[in-house]
N, C-alpha and C positions, 0 to 999 in steps of 0.2 A: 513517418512523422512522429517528431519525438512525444510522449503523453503529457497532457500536465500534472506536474507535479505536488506534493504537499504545499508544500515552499510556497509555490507559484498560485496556490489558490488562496495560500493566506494573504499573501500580500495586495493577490488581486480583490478580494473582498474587503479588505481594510482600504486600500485607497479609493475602491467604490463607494465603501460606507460615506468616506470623511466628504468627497464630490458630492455626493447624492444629498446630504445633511448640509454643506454648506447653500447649494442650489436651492433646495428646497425650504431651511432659513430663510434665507435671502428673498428669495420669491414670495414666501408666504406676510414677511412685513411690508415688500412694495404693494402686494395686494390689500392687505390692511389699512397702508394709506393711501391707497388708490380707490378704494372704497369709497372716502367719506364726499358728501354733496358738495359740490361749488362752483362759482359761477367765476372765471377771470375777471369778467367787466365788472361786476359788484365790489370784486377788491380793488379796484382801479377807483371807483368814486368812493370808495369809504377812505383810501389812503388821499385820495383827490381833499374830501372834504374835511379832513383833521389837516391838512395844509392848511386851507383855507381858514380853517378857523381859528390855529395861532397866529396867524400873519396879516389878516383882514378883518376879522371879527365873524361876528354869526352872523348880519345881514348879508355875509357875502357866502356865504356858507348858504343861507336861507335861500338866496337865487339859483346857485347848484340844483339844491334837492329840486325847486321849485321846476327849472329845464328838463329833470331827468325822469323818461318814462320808466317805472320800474315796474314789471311781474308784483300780482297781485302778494306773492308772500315772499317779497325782497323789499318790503317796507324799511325805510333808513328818518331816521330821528334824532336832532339834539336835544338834547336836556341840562336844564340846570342843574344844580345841589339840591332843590327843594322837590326835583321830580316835576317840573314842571316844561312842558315841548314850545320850543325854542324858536324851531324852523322841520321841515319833513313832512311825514307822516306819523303817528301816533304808532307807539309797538309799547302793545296789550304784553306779550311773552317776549323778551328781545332773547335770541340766539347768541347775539354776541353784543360786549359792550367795551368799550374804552374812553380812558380819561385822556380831554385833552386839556391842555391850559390855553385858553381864549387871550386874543389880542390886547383886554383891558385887566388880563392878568384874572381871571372869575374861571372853577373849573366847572370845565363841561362834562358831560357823556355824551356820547356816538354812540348808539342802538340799532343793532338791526336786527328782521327776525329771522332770518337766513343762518348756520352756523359756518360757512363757510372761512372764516380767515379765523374766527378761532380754531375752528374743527384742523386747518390746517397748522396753525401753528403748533398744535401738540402733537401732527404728525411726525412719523420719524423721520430720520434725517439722510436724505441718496448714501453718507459711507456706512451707513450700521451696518449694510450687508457686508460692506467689504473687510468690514474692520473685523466681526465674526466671522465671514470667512478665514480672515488670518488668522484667528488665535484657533479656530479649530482646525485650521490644516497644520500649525505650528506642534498644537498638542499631540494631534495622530501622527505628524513626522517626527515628533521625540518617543514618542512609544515604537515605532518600525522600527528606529535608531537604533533602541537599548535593546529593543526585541531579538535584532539582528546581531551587534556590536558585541556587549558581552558574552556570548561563546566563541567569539572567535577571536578573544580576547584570550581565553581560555585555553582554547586550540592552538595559540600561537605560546603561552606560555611555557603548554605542554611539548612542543616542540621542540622548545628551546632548551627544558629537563633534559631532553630526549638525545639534545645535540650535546649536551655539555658530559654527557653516560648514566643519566639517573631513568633508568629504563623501567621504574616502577613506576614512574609517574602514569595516572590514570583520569580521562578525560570525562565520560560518559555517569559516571555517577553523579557529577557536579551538575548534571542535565536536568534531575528529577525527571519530571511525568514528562518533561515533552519531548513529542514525535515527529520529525521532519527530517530533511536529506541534511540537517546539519548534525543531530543527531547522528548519524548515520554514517557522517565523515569522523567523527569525534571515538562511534567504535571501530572502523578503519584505522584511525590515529593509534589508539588502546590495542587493536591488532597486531601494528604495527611495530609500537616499541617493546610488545612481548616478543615476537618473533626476532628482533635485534637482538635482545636479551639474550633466546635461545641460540643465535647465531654465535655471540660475541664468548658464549661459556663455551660453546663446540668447539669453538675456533681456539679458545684457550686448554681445550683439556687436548685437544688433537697436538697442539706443540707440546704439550708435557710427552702428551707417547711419544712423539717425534724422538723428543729430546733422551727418551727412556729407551727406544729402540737403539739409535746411533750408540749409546754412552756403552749401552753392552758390548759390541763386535767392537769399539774404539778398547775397551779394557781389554778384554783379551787377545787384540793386537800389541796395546803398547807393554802385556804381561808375556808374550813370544817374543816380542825386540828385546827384553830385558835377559829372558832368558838366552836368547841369543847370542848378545853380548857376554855372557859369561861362560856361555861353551859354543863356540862357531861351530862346532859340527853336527850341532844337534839340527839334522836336517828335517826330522817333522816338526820344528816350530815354522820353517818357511812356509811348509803346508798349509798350518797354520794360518800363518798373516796370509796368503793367498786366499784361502776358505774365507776369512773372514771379509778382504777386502772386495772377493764377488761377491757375498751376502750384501756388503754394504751398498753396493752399487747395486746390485737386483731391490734394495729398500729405497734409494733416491730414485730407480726410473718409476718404480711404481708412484712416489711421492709425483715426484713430477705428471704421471697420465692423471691421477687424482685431482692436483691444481690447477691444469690447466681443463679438465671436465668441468668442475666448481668455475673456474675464471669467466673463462668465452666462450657458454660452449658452440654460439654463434659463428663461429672461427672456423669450426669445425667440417674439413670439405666431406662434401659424399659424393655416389655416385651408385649408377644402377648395379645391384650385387645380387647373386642367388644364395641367399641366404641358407636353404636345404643342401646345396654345395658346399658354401662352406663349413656349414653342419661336419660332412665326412669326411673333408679335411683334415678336422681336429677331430673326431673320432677315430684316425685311423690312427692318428699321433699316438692318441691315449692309449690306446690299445697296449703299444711295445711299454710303458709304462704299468699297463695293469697286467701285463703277464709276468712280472717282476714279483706278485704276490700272488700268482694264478688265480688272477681275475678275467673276465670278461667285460667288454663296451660295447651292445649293441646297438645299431640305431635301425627306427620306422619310420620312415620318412614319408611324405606324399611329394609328389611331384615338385618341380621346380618352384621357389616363390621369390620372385625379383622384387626387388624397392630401392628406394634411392636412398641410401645410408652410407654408413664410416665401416668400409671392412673392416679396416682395424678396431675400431672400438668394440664393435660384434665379436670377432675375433679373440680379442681380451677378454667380452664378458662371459661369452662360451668355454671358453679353453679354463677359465677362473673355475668358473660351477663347475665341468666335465672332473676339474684334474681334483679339486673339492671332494667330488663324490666319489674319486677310487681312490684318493687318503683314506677317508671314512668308510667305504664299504667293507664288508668280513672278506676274508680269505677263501678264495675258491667261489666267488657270487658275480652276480653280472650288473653292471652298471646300463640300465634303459633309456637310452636318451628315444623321445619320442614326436614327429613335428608333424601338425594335422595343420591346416586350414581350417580357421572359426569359421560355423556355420552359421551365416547369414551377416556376418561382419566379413568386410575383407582385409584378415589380418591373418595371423599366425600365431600356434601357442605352440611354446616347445618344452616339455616335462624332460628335466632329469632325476631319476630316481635311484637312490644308492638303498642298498645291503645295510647298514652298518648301524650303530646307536640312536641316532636322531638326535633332536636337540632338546632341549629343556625347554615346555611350552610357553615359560615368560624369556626363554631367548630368540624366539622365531623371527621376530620382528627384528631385535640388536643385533643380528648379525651383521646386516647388511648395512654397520657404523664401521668406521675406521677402527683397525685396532683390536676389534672385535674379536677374541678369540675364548678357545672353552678352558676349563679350569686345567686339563689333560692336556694342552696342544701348547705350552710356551716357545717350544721350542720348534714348532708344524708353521711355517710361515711368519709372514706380521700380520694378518687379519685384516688386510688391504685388498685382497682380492673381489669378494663379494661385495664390498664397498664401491669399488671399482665396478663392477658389474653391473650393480643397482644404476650407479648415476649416469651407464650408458645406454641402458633400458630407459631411463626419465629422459634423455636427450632427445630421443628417438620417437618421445610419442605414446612407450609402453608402458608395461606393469610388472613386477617379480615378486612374488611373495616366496612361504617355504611353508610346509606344513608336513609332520610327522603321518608316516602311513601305521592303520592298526593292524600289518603283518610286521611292520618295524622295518626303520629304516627314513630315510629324510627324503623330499620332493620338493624340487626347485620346479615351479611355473612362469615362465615369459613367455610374457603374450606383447604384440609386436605388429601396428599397422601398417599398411601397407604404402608407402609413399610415395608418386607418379615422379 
């Protein structure tokens, strides 16, 4: 069950408040006037006998009182102008009095010592409650309103920055002190259109290389057709345009496994693989490449470790680091690939570790961007490899970092769960 939330207790104590205050309003004046003494039938003969005595006169008034048994302090009396008792009983203290105008036109008083129909007429009236109900639920539904409304007024404006490419736009400061899940969405939002931001620059500096890697092998093809054409038999410019247009085509399939890793990587089928297999697969590969600079590639491997993955992309990102680490390793040194099972995780880490320079401690991280290459290497690949490697280690679940060893030399770590 979900907890309750900031949000949720505000609101629930605000609409308890405004309930709880108009009830208890409301209740507290019906009690008020529910309070005061009175009798029904007394205000039946006092309204009976001011009938009576503009329509008939006081003796007919004086018969009334004269029939009616009254409770010894429910005395009722007419009076002249001059204070003088007319018809009734005499009232010493009258509780209530009113003016009538008698039949021969002479004004009267009606006296009684009961306060009963004054007491009630100054009572409140059955809608006050209602009517204070309304304007206090009115008031606490315009404050929820505003309370709610404007940030997400806000939120949606920033949005709309956001859509239109102004990715600086920033929500969360406009919040001040408060603390709730709107809050909350608002830094979500701010997250959000920075990480756009960093998307939309990556995505623009990665077409520049693009466009810098192609332009190169595209000139010194179309500078061997030129030469070409001015001596046909100059047979290494064919060479040439050959060299370059495999280069160019080893630079678009890499583009392409990179685009379509960033794309879908959903898409991507797998299946159960020994991944410690295909380990010595491409160890053996590498091997006939590092004895090219009489090097060695050994590997330690532990027993078989199956998961459900993309041989190929493993494949890629192995074969990338291995053939990585015997470019960079020294002459005459042994390339360590090493695969253990994590103890007490069931996963896999695999070190590979070269011989060679290492990298520069604020590049450990950059390598593993598109493009990425060291000041010494323009000509050593496009720096797509390890970019590629990374992003099929993240597909997969894992981790790859790189950290310089203090006998010298570089180490690649994937670690790599296990998937049923």
């Amino acid at each position: 069950m979900m907890k309750p939330s900031r949000l949720f207790w505000k609101l629930f104590l605000a609409f308890w408040l405004a309930t709880s205050l108009t009830f208890l309003v409301g209740l507290g004046l019906l009690m008020m006037g529910s309070s005061r003494p009175g009798d029904p039938h007394l205000e039946t003969i006092l309204a009976a006998e001011g009938q009576l005595l503009r329509q008939f006169g006081v003796e007919s008034g004086r018969q009334l009182l004269a029939v009616w048994e009254h409770p010894a302090d429910q005395a009722v009396g007419v009076y002249d102008s001059t204070g003088q008792l007319l018809a009734g009983a005499p009232v010493a203290q009258p509780a209530y009095t009113r003016s009538v105008i008698g039949k021969d036109g002479a004004a009267l008083l009606l006296k009684s010592t009961h306060p009963l129909a004054q007491e009630r007429d100054k009572g409140p009236s059955p809608w006050t409650p209602l009517i204070i109900g309304t304007v206090m639920s009115a008031l606490f539904s315009g404050f929820m309103a505003f309370y709610l409304a404007w940030p997400l007024a806000y939120l949606r404006r920033a949005m709309s920055d956001v859509a239109q490419g102004r990715f600086e736009t920033r929500v969360k400061p406009i919040m001040g002190a408060r603390r709730d899940e709107i809050v909350d969405l608002a830094e979500d939002c701010d997250r959000m259109a920075n990480q756009l931001k960093l998307l939309v620059e990556a995505q623009q500096h990665l077409l520049h290389d693009i466009s810098h890697e192609l332009r190169s092998p595209l000139t010194r093809m179309q500078a061997a057709i030129g030469l070409l054409r001015q001596d046909p038999a100059r047979q290494e410019m064919v060479e040439r345009i050959d060299r370059e247009s495999v280069r160019m085509d080893t630079l678009i399939e890499a583009l392409l496994t990179l685009a379509r890793l960033q794309g879908r990587p959903e898409s991507i089928e797998r299946e159960p693989v020994d991944i410690v297999e295909l380990l010595s697969l491409i160890v053996e590969d590498a091997r006939f490449e590092a004895q090219m600079k009489g090097c060695q590639v050994s590997l330690q491997a532990c027993p078989g470790f199956v998961s459900r993955v993309s041989g190929e992309l493993l494949y890629r990102c192995f074969e990338n680091v291995i053939r990585n680490a015997v470019r960079h390793t020294r002459p005459n040194t042994t390339v360590m690939v090493v695969a253990q099972v994590n103890g007490g995780v069931d996963g896999l880490t695999v070190q590979i570790s070269d011989q060679g320079p290492g990298v520069e401690h604020s590049r450990l991280q950059s390598i593993f961007n598109p493009f990425e290459r060291g000041l010494n290497e323009a000509s050593a690949g496009f720096g797509l490899g390890l970019a590629i490697a990374s992003r099929a280690v993240e597909i997969h679940g894992g981790t790859i970092h790189a950290r310089n060893e203090p006998s010298g030399g570089l180490t690649v770590e994937i670690s790599l769960p296990r998937w049923a």
